[in-house]
N, C-alpha and C positions, 0 to 999 in steps of 0.2 A: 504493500500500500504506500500511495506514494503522498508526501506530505506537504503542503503548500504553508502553511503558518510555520511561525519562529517558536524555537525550541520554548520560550516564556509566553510565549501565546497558549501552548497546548498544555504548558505546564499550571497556567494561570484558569484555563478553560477546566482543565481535570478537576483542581481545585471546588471551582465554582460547580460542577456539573455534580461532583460526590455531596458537597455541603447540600444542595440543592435534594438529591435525592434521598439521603437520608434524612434531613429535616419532615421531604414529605413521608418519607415513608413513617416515621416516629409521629406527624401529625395525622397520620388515615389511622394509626393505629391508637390513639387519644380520641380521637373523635368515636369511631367504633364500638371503642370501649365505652365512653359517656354515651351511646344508643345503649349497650346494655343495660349498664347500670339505671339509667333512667327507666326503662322499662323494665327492670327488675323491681325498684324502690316502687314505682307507680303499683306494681301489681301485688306485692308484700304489703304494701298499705292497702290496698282496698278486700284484702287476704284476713289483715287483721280488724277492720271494721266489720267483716262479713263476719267473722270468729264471735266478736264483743257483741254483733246485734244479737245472733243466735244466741246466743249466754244466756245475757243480762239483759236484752233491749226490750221496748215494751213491743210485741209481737201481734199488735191488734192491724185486721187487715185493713187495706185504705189506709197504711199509715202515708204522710207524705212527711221528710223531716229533712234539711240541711243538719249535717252531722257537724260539721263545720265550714269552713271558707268556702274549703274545693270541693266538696263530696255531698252529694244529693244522696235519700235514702226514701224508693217506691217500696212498699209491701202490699200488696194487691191481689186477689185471684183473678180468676179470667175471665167473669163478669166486671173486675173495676179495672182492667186494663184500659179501657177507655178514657180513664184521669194522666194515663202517659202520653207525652210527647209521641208525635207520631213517629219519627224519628228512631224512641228508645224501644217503643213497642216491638219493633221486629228482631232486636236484636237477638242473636243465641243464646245459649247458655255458656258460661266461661267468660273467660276475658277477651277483650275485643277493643278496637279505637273507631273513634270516627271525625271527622271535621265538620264543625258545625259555625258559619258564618263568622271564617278565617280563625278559627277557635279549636283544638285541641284539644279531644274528652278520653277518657280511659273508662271503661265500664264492664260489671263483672255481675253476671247476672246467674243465682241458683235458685233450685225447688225449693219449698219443703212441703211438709204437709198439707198446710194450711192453704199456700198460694207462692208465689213468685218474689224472691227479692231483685231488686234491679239494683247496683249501688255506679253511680256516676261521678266520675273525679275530672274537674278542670283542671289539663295540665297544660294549657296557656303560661304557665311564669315557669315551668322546667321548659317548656318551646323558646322562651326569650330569652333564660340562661343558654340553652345551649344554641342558639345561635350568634353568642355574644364571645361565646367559649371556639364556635366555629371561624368566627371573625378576628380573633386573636390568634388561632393556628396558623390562618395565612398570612399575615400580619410575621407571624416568627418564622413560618417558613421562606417569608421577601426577607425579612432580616438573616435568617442564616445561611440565606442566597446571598448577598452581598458582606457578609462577616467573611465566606467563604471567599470570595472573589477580589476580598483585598486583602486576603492573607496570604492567596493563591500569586495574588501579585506581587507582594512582598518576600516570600519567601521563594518565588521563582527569580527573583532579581538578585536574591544572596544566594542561589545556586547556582545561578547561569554566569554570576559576575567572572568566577575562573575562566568559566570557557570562550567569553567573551574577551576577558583580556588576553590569553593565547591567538585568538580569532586576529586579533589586533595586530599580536607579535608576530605572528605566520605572517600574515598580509605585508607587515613592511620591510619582513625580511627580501633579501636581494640574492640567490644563488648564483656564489664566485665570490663573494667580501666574505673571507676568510677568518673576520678579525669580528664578525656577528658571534654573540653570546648564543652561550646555551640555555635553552628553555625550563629541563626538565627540574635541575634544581631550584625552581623557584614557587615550585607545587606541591602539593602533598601526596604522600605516597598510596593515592584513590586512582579513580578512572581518570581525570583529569591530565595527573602526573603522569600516565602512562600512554596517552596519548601525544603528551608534551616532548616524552622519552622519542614517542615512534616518529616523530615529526624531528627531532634530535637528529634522530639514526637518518631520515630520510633527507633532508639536507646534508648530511655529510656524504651520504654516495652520491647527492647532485654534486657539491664540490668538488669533490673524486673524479666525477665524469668530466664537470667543466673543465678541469685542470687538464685530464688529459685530451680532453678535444685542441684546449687552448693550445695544448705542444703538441702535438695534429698538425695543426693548422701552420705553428711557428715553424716547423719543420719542412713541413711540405710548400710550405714557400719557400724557405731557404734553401733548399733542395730541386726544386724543380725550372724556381727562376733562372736558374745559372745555364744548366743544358737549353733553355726555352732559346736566351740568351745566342747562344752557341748558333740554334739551332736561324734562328731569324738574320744575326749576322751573316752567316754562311750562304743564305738567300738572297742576300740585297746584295751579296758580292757576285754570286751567281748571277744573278738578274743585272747586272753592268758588265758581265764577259759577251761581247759581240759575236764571239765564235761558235756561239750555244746553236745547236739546231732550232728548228719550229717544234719539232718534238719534244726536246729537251728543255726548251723555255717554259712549255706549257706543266711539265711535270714540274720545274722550278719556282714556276706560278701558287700554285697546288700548295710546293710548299709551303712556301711563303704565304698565300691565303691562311693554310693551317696551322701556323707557327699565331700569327697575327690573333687569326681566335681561341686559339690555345690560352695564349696571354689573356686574350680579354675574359674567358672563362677561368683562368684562374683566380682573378683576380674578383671578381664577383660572386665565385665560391667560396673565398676567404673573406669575402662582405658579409655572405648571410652566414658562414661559420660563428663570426663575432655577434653576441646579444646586444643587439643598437635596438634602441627604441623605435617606432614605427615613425618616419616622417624625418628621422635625422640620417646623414647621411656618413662617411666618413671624412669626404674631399667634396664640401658644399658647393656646387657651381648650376650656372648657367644655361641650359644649352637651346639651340633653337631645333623644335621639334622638325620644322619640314625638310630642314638641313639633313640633321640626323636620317631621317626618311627616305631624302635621296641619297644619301653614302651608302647607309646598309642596303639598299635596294642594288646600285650598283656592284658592291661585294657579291652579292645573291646572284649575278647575273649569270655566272656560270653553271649553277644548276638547270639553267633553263636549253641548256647545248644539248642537243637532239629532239626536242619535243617543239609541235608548234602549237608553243604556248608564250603570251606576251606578259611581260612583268613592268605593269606601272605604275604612278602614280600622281593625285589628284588632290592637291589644295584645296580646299574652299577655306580655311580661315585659318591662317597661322598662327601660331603662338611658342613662347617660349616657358622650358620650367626650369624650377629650381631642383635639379638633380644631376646626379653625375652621367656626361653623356656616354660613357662605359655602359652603365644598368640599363637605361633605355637603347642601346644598339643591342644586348643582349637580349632581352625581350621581343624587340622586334626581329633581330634574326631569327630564332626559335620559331616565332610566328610564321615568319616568311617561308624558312625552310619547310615547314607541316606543310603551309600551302600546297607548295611549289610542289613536294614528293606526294601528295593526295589530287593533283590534278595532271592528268595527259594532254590535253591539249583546251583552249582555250585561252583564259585570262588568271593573272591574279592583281590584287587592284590592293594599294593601300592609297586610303583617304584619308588627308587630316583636316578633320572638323572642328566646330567649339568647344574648346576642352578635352576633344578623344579625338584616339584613330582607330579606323577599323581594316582589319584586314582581311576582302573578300576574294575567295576562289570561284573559279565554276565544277572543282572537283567532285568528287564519288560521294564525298559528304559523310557523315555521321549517324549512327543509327541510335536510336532516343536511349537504348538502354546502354551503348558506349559512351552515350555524350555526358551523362551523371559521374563517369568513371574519369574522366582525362584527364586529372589534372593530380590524379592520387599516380605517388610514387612509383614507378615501375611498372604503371598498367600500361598492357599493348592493345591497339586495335588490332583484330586478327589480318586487317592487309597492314601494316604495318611494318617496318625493316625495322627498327628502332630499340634502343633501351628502355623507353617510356621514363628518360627525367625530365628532358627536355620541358613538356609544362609545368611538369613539379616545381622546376626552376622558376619560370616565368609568375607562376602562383606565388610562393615564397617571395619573389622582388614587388610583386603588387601588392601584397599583405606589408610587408616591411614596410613601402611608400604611401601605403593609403589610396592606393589605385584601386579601380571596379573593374572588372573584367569580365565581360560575358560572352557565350559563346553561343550563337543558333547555328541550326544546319538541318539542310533538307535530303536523305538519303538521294543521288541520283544528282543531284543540283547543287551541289557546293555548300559552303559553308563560311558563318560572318562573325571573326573575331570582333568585340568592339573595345579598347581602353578609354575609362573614362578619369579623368585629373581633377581633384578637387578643385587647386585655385592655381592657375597658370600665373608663373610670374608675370610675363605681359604677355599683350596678344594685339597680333596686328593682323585686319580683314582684308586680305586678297586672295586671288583664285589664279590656281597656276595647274597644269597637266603636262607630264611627261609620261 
């Protein structure tokens, strides 16, 4: 069962709801009890009047007598029935009630010899006792409703106070600040403390991990820039030998293409390696979107070599952001590349618009139950060549930046990236097409 209120809501509600129930139950069973009693005392008194007439009373028939306050006393045969109420006339023998003009009678009527006793008790003032007696039950059952419910609140607030201030502690801790206190000694050795323990234990294997992603990461930069290094010099010396075949250029090319996003891939997996806040950058800059748009598009040009498929692009309203223009050529290659290796022939079109670009195919397109998938870790489309990180990546740089990304697509008919930018640093309205 799943719980929508705060632990002192349901703890303050329990409260209320036990006080509440046992109050009633102790008033149904008070009240109850006063129906018995009252009608036990009513029927014992006109038990011992009926005792005393027969005794001692004067037994002449036609008597009519008030015994007292509450108690009428007929003696009559069944020729002077006719001097009763019509009312008391039919009544049985035994004891019996009736209501008689909002009034309240108790009446016990026997034989004898002679003729018929009727004995009749007004119990009108036990009716207004106990509905005075009824009126003050619910009266303490609203008070032990609310006795309960602010003690429900009170003592849910000196229980919850621990776990509220750990809730506290947890929240501003920072996994990688090495030099954050430990929790658990600051609790008692209850459920509390050992929650505070397991939250102890479990940040120190976050630290654990961060630490060694951190030397991960230092490493594998230190390490890989220097051959990248090698590896891109070696190219750009290549690529100025005049003697190089057309062949051999073109494989040099290649290189050199793949040296060049090597780098920018590395260096953008050691971006989202590091825990940066979402919106901050490491190397804050500038860049102009349609600029960017057109360089990666020209990079890209070469996957389009044997297919007749055109790769362009369409301003309508340029603008500029504030991030590194590293992240966003990453993104949009990624993007481009899907395109380009999901479509044979045709178009692939990037648009930049107000605030987003979109990047449309006319390719094979996405089928509704891969399209929920793409963008989780490792998942492949089954026409696919790929490792499937490629959007993992691009997801991860749009979460980091605050970007929106969405993706439609129609199996058979291509498919429409769209990024959308919170607040462009500036933005200037012209339309251009290449």
């Amino acid at each position: 069962m799943q719980y929508k209120q705060s632990l002192r809501r349901r703890i303050t509600f329990s409260f209320a709801l036990f006080g509440a129930l046992l109050s009633f139950v102790i008033a149904s069973g008070v009240y109850y009890a006063l129906e018995d009693v009252e009608e036990e005392l009513v029927k014992r008194g006109l038990d011992r009047e009926l005792e005393h007439f027969l005794r001692h009373g004067d037994k002449k028939l036609g008597t009519t007598r008030q015994i007292n306050a509450d108690i009428m006393l007929y003696y009559v045969n069944e020729a002077q029935k006719k001097i009763l109420p019509d009312i008391i006339r039919t009544m049985p023998l035994g004891h019996s009630d009736f209501e008689y003009e909002a009034q309240l009678y108790y009446t016990l009527v026997t034989n004898t010899d002679e003729g018929t006793v009727y004995l009749i008790r007004d119990a009108t003032a036990f009716e207004h006792l106990e509905n005075t007696i009824q009126m003050s039950l619910v009266a303490s059952v609203i008070a032990a409703t609310l006795i309960a419910l602010w003690l429900g609140n009170w003592l849910s607030a000196r229980v919850i106070s621990p776990v509220s201030a750990l809730a506290q502690q947890v929240s501003a801790m920072t996994p990688g600040h090495r030099k954050q206190t430990a929790l658990a000694w600051q609790y008692a050795h209850d459920e509390v403390g050992q929650l505070a323990a397991t939250f102890d234990t479990y940040l120190q294997q976050m630290e654990d991990f961060i630490q060694r992603e951190q030397e991960f990461t230092a490493d594998a930069s230190h390490e890989l820039r220097t051959p990248l290094a090698i590896i891109n010099g070696a190219a750009e010396l290549l690529l100025e030998n005049p003697d190089l075949s057309e062949r051999a250029l073109g494989q040099v090319e290649r290189i050199a293409r793949a040296g060049e996003r090597m780098q920018s891939m590395l260096e953008i997996l050691l971006l989202l390696a590091r825990e940066i806040p979402a919106g901050q950058h490491m190397h804050p800059e500038v860049c102009v979107v349609q600029d960017v748009v057109q360089e990666v598009l020209e990079q890209q040009r070469f996957l389009c070599q044997g297919k007749p498929l055109t790769l362009r692009s369409e301003v309508i309203s340029g603008f500029e952001l504030n991030t590194s223009k590293t992240v966003l050529t990453i993104v949009l290659s990624n993007l481009i590349r899907n395109a380009v290796n999901f479509t044979e022939r045709g178009e692939v079109t990037v648009k930049v618009t107000h605030h987003a670009i979109e990047v449309s195919d006319t390719g094979i397109g996405i089928e509704p139950e891969a399209l929920q998938h793409i963008f989780e870790r490792h998942y492949r489309n089954p026409q696919s060549k790929g490792n499937g990180i490629g959007l993992s990546i691009v997801k991860r740089i749009c979460d980091r930046h605050g970007w929106q990304i969405d993706v439609t697509s129609e199996p058979g008919s291509g498919t429409r990236v769209t990024l959308r930018f919170a607040s462009p640093a500036h933005q200037n309205s012209h339309s251009r097409s290449t």
